[in-house]
N, C-alpha and C positions, 0 to 999 in steps of 0.2 A: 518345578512342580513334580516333584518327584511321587513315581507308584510304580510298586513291584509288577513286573510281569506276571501276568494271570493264568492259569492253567488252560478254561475255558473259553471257546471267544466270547461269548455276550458280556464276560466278565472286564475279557482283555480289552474290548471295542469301550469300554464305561471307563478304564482305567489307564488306558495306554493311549486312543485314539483322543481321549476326551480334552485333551491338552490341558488339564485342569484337576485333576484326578491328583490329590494332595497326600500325603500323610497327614496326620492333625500338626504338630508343630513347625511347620514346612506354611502349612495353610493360615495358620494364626499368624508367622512372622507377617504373610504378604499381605491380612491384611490389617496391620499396620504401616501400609504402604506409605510414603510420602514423597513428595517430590524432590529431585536433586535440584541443587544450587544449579540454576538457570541464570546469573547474576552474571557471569562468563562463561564463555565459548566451553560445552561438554564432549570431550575429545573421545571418539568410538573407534573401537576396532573388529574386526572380522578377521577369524581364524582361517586357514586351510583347513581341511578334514585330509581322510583319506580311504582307500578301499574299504577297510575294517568298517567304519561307521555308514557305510552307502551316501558317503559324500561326492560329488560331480563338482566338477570346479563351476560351471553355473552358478551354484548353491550360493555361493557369494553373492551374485547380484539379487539373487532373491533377499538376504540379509539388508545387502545395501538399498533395493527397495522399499522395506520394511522402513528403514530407518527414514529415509525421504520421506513416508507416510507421515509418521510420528510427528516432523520436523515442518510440514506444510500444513498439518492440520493445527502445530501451537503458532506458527507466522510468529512475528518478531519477539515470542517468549518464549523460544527455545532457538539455541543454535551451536550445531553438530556439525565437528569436524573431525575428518580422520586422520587416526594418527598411529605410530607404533604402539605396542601391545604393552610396555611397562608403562606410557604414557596415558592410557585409558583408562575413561573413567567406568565406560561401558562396554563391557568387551563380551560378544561373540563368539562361544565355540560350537562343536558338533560332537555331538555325543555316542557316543557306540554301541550296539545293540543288547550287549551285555551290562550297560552300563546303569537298567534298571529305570529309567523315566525316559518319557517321549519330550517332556519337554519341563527345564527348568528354569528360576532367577536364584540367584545365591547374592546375598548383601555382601558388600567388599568397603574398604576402607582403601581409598590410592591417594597417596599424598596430603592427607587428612582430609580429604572430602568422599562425604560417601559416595559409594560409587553402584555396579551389578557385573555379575557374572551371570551371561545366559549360554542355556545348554538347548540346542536343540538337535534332536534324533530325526535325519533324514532317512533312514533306513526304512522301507515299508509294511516288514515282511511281519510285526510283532500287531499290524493293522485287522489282524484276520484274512480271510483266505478272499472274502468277496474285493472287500476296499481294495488290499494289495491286487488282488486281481486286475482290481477296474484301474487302477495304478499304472499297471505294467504297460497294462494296454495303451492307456490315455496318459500321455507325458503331464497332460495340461493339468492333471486332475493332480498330479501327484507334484508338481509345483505349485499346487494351489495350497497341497496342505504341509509341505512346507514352508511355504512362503508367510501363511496364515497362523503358524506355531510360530516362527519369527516375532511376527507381528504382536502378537498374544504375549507373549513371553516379554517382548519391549517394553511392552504397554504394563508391565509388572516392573520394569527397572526404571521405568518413569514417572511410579508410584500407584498405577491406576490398580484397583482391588476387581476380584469377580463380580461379578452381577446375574441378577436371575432374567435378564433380558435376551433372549435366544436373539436377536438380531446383534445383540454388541460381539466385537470378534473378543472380547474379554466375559463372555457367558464361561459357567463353569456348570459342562455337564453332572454334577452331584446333582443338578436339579430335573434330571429326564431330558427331552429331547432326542431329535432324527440327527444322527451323526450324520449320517449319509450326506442330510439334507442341507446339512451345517455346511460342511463341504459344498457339494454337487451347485448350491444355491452361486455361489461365486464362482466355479465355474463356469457356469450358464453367463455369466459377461465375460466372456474371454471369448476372442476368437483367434488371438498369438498369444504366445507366451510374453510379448514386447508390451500388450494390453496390461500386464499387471504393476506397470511403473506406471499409469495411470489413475489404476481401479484399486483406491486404497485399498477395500474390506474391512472402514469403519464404520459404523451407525453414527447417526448424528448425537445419539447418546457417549460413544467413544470421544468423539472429537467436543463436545461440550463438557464433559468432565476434563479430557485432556487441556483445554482454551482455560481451562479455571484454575488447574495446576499451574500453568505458564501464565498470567497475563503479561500484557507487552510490558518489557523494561525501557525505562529511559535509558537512552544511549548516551555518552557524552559527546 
């Protein structure tokens, strides 16, 4: 979901923090979202980052959590496994601060099935001066919103579109709301960083659009 860096922060907090902050042809493709062929096993990968992007090797598990989210809220109509990066269908990287959006999905084609390319910006500092602040300070806050642009950004490569529901972690601030609170709210359940492999940060709205994209497949 790509948006230029903003000059101003009220601007940049609506644009860059919003995970969601679209150019229009960007925002129309996602949403024509649809779901991947769930019929067989969807083969995921997670990148390295590196200094340049304010990637932490951590970062990974926060990805790899995200995906377990996805993957326990579709139960037996969906199922992910990891695998090398030309083999994926879903793949994972991190994007660098220069590189113009906080958080993207780009449609791919791997092996003739469609597939996603997701970009997420761990980097803080493009958050404005409060957020990044309260970042620096509070590890937990600023794994939360990485963790949560993962999250976000997944839930676009598994078809699901924005919504004007401030509880879905797939809301798209174009439509107002308390960034802060968007954040801070998930937070507030966490008292490890190890809590967030159990606290998805879906709505029961998330997780029932996502159960409809997947219903269970007959297995043979």
């Amino acid at each position: 979901m790509r948006s230029p860096l903003c000059a101003t922060k009220v601007v940049a907090a609506l644009s860059v923090l919003a995970l969601a902050c679209a150019t229009a042809p960007i925002l129309a493709r996602q949403l024509l979202g649809a779901p991947l062929d769930g019929r067989e096993p969807i083969a995921v990968f997670i990148a390295d980052g590196d200094g340049r992007t304010g990637f932490r090797s951590s970062d990974r598990q926060l990805a790899q959590w995200a995906f377990e989210a996805w993957q326990r809220t579709a139960g037996d109509g969906l199922r992910l496994v990891n695998r090398p990066e030309p083999e994926a269908t879903v793949r994972l990287y991190w994007a660098a601060p220069n590189d113009g959006q906080y958080g993207e999905m780009r449609s791919v084609t791997v092996g003739g099935r469609r597939g996603a390319e997701v970009f997420v910006r761990p980097d803080m500092t493009a958050l404005g001066d409060e957020i990044s602040g309260r970042a620096r300070r509070d590890p937990l806050l600023r794994d939360t919103i990485v963790y949560l642009t993962c999250l976000h950004e997944l839930g676009h490569a598994f078809g699901l579109v924005h919504t004007r529901n401030f509880e879905d972690v797939m809301y798209f601030f174009g439509y107002g709301g308390d960034i802060a609170d968007y954040f801070g709210r998930y937070r507030a359940r966490l008292r490890s960083r190890n809590d967030i492999a159990s606290t998805s940060g879906l709505s029961a709205s998330d997780e029932r659009v996502m159960r409809s994209l997947y219903p269970p497949v007959p297995r043979s």
